[in-house]
Steps between C-alpha positions, in 0.01 A plus 500: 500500500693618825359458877347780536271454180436167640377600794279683339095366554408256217229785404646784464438634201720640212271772475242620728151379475326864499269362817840425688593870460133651576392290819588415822731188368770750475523491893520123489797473243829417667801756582703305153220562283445835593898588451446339099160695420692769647833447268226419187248819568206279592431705795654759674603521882311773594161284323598215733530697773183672490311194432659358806400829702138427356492170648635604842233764521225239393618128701737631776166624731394107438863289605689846688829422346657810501471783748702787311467561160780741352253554163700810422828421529445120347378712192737722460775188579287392185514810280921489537459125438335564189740744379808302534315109303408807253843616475621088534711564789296345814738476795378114529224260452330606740450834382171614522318182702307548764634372849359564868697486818409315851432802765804373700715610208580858508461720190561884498187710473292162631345452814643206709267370764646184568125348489399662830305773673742533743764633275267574220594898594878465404451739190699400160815381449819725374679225308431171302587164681741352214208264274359856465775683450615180200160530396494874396876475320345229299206726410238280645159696610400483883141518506494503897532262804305203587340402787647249853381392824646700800928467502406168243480306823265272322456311217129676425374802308347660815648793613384821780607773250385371171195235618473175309635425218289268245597215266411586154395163418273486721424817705389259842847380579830609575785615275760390721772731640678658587597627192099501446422825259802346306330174393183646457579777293726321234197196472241760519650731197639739649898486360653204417764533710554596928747474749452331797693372815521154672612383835273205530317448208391862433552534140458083386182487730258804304675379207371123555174651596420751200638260214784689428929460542703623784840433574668493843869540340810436667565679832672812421392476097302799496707796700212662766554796671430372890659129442400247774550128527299277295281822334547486150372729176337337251323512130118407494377475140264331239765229359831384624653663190357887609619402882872429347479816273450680811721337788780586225442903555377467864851305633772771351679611764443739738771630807240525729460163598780352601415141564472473121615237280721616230340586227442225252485645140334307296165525328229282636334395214851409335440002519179581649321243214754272518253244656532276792622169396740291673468680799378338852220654656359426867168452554369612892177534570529462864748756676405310855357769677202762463183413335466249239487509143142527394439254255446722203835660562633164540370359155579790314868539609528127436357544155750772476766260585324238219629773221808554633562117440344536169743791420812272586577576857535223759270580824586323785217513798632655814524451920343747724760725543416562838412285856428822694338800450787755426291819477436573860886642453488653171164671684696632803760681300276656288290622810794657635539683190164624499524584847740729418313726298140363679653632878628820345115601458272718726236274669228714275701346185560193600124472554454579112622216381395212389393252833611182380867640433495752774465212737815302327719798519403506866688159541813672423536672773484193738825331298774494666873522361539120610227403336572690198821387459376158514241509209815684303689167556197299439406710186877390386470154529150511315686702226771223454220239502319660208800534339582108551177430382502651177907418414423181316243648268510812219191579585167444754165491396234580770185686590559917557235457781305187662179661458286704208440861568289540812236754568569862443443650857717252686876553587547114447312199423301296761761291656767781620804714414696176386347441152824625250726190626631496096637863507669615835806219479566646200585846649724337746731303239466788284426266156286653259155402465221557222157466474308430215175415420403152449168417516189672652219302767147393448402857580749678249706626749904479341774261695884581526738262424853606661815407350799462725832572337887518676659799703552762181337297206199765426603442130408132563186507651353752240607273221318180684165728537506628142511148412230341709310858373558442161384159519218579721336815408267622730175373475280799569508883330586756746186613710271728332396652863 
């Protein structure tokens, strides 16, 4: 058996139950599973893709995932699909799976909206950012875009252009964000696979809160096509295995972005079961700052640590890594950022969007270059500090977020902005991070457990959450809705 039959889930069948191929389950199998009943003539793209259209049309008006829906083109992406597994030349394995986009991402022929009223009217885009542009040469289908909050200035599912978006396990609370339509869609059914972006959180945090896997890779891993410090590309997904099978097409290179890392060429899945044992693991529940853990995140992260022991790995509990709060400056240069874009906007936009970010744009304009420049120096010695942290360890285990998901209609939880303290640092030092899911709360609501891996080791912290995944299969089936 190689890796990437290993990785395959411990059901999946040799040959198709007939009810796998004739109900909705075939929107809940994974991107791997799809590219074998593909390669056996189980099912065909274009029957996957249509039964994925089917379930947009009858759950996205319930969790408002997606905003565009490309049904045409996605089937006729699937027709050509079909024709080449018929023909036994597919250009990869994800030929033929269904994969959505985050609205920030352009895609040619799409609509990009940035989450916002106020720029809602830019029309579509003429070219594909590059995860779209890797994501058509491998054959994958784009079913459409998913939804954000206005400029994903916050780490909700609220948004002026596209309303609220709803978690699918339980339709009340919040989906996170900003890469919100993202997390919703892939635990709601909708493709197992989207795209998302991260700057503080944005792609671990609806991943934490929907149940599902998203990777903030590397800085400069996946090539974007408007790079900026500490924004990031990244794979959201069902299992750890599907997230690796996907950062492997999404990171080939691309010219446009030249703060790029070279391109690593290797195939993700390649050691990804090789386990976990032997290896020292950290164990930091407190980051020192922000609001604290709530005590079901707490116990199930340190139940998560529990199997990590019993897999072979050492876990050694951590310090706060912090004695001040370091996001006031990590806040400031992001708000001149926005202001940029936020300032540039008639006073009838700007009154579009959303309040609650409208206002903290606003704040940019007040900054000053002094000031500025001293949160950039600040913002470097919290990088090296996170860094320092983390050096004696392979790995750190911790909560993706303090708090469960929240209610639906609010931009954050009671208790202010400051409630991702686990995910922003991360951004700075530029480490990649993972959630996973590793437990759910009294009310059935999933919790993320982040793993914490070295400057460029994405290979590493995929193969520690495929084994705590393995070991700990998720508890619940995927939400009916």
């Amino acid at each position: 058996m190689n890796d990437r039959d290993s990785c395959l889930p411990a059901d999946a069948p040799d040959a198709p139950p007939t009810a796998v191929v004739q109900s909705d389950e075939l929107c809940f199998l994974d991107a791997r599973t799809l590219a074998r009943g593909y390669r056996a003539g189980w099912f065909s793209p274009v029957e996957v893709a249509r039964a994925v259209l089917e379930r947009v049309e009858e759950v996205n008006p319930r969790i408002n995932a997606l905003y565009f829906v490309a049904a045409e083109a996605a089937l006729d992406a699937a027709a050509a699909s079909e024709g080449r597994w018929r023909h036994g030349e597919p250009l990869s394995e994800l030929d033929g799976v269904p994969v959505t986009l985050k609205d920030s991402f352009p895609v040619a022929g799409m609509p990009i909206a940035n989450g916002s009223r106020a720029t809602a009217s830019a029309g579509s885009d003429a070219e594909d950012a590059p995860a779209a542009a890797r994501l058509r040469e491998a054959g994958a289908v784009i079913v459409g875009k998913t939804t954000m909050p206005d400029f994903g200035m916050i780490a909700s599912g609220i948004s002026s252009q596209h309303g609220v978006t709803r978690n699918p396990w339980n339709l009340q609370r919040n989906s996170g964000g900003s890469s919100a339509g993202a997390g919703a869609a892939v635990a709601a059914g909708l493709g197992p696979l989207a795209v998302g972006s991260d700057i503080g959180g944005s792609v671990r945090i609806p991943a934490a809160f929907c149940g599902a896997v998203g990777l903030k890779p590397s800085y400069g891993r996946v090539p974007l096509i408007f790079p900026w410090p500490a924004l990031v590309g990244g794979p959201i997904a069902r299992s750890v295995a599907d997230a690796a099978l996907l950062l492997g097409v999404i990171s080939r290179p691309d010219p446009r972005d030249y703060t790029a890392l070279p391109w690593d060429e290797r195939d993700y899945l390649e050691g990804i079961d090789r386990g976990v044992a032997g290896l020292r693991f950290g164990l930091l529940t407190d980051m020192g700052f922000g609001l604290p853990v709530h005590p079901e995140v707490r116990a199930a992260v340190e139940e998560a640590a529990r199997i990590f022991t019993a897999l072979g790995a050492d876990i050694v509990p951590m310090p706060p890594m912090f004695e001040e709060d370091p996001e006031p400056d990590f806040d400031r240069m992001l708000q001149v950022y926005a202001w940029e874009d936020f300032g540039a906007l008639s006073a009838e936009a700007q009154a579009t969007v959303l309040p609650e970010i409208a206002s903290w744009c606003r704040a940019g304009e007040g900054i000053s270059g002094s000031t500025l420049s001293r949160s950039l120096t600040r913002i470097g010695t919290t990088r090296r500090r996170v860094i320092a942290a983390c050096a004696g360890y392979d790995y750190v285990l911790m909560p993706t977020m303090a708090v469960p998901p929240y209610e639906a209609h609010l931009p954050w939880p009671p208790g202010g902005t400051r409630h991702n303290p686990f995910c922003f640092p991360f951004n700075l030092s530029e480490q990649p991070a993972l959630s996973v899911c590793c437990g759910f709360t009294s009310e059935g609501l999933p919790i993320g457990l982040q793993i914490v891996g070295r400057r460029f080791d994405d290979a590493g912290v995929l193969r520690a959450g495929h084994a705590f995944e393995v070991a700990r299969p998720r508890a619940l089936p995927w939400p009916a809705l």
